[in-house]
C-alpha positions in Angstrom: 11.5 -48.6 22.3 10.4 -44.7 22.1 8.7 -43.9 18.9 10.4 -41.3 17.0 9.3 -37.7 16.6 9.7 -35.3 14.2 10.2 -31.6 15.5 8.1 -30.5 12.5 4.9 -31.3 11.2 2.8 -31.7 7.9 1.6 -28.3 8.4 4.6 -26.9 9.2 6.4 -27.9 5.9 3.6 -27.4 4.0 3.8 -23.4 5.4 7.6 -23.7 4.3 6.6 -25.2 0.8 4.5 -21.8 0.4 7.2 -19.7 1.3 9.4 -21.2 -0.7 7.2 -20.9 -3.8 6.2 -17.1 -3.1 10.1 -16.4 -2.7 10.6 -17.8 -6.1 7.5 -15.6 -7.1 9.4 -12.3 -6.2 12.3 -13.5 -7.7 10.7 -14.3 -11.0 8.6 -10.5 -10.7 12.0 -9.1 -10.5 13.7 -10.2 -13.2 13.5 -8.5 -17.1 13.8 -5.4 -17.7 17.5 -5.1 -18.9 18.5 -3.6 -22.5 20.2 -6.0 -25.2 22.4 -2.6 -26.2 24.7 -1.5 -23.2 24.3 2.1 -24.8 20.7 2.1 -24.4 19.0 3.2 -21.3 15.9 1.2 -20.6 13.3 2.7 -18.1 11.5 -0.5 -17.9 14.2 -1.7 -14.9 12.0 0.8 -12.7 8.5 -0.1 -13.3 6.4 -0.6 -10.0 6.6 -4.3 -10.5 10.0 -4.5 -10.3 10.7 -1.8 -7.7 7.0 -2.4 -5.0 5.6 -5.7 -5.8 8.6 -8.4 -6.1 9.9 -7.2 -2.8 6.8 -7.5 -0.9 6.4 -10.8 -2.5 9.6 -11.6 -1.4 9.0 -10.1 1.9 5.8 -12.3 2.3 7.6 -15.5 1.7 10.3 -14.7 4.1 7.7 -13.7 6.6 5.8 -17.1 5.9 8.7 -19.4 6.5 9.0 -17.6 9.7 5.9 -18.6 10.8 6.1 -21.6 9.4 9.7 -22.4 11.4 7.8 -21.0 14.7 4.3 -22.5 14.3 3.4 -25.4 16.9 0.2 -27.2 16.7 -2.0 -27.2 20.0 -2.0 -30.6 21.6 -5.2 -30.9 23.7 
């Protein structure tokens, strides 16, 4: 009987684990920000954290569960 494979490995779902978590990173820098009054304008929803940083957070995660979906260990 063949011995079953996986077509990932440790290291590859340990690479997706990361992603996931700096995903969940971006989404948590993007959040706040909001007024409790709908009549009140609050400039906070555009601060740099918001607009540059949780993105490319975001970004970075996406990029690392690409690489983590494409990575193959060398055999040899």
């Amino acid at each position: 009987m063949k011995e079953q494979t996986f077509v990932f490995t440790k290291t590859n779902y340990l690479l997706m684990a990361a992603g996931v978590i700096l995903m969940i990173f971006g989404y948590i820098l993007m959040q706040g920000g909001g007024s409790d009054n709908p009549e009140v304008f609050n400039p906070e929803i555009f601060s740099a954290r918001r607009i540059t940083w949780a993105p490319m957070v975001l970004l970075s995660g996406l990029l690392v569960e690409v690489v983590a979906i494409m990575y193959r260990p060398k055999n040899g």
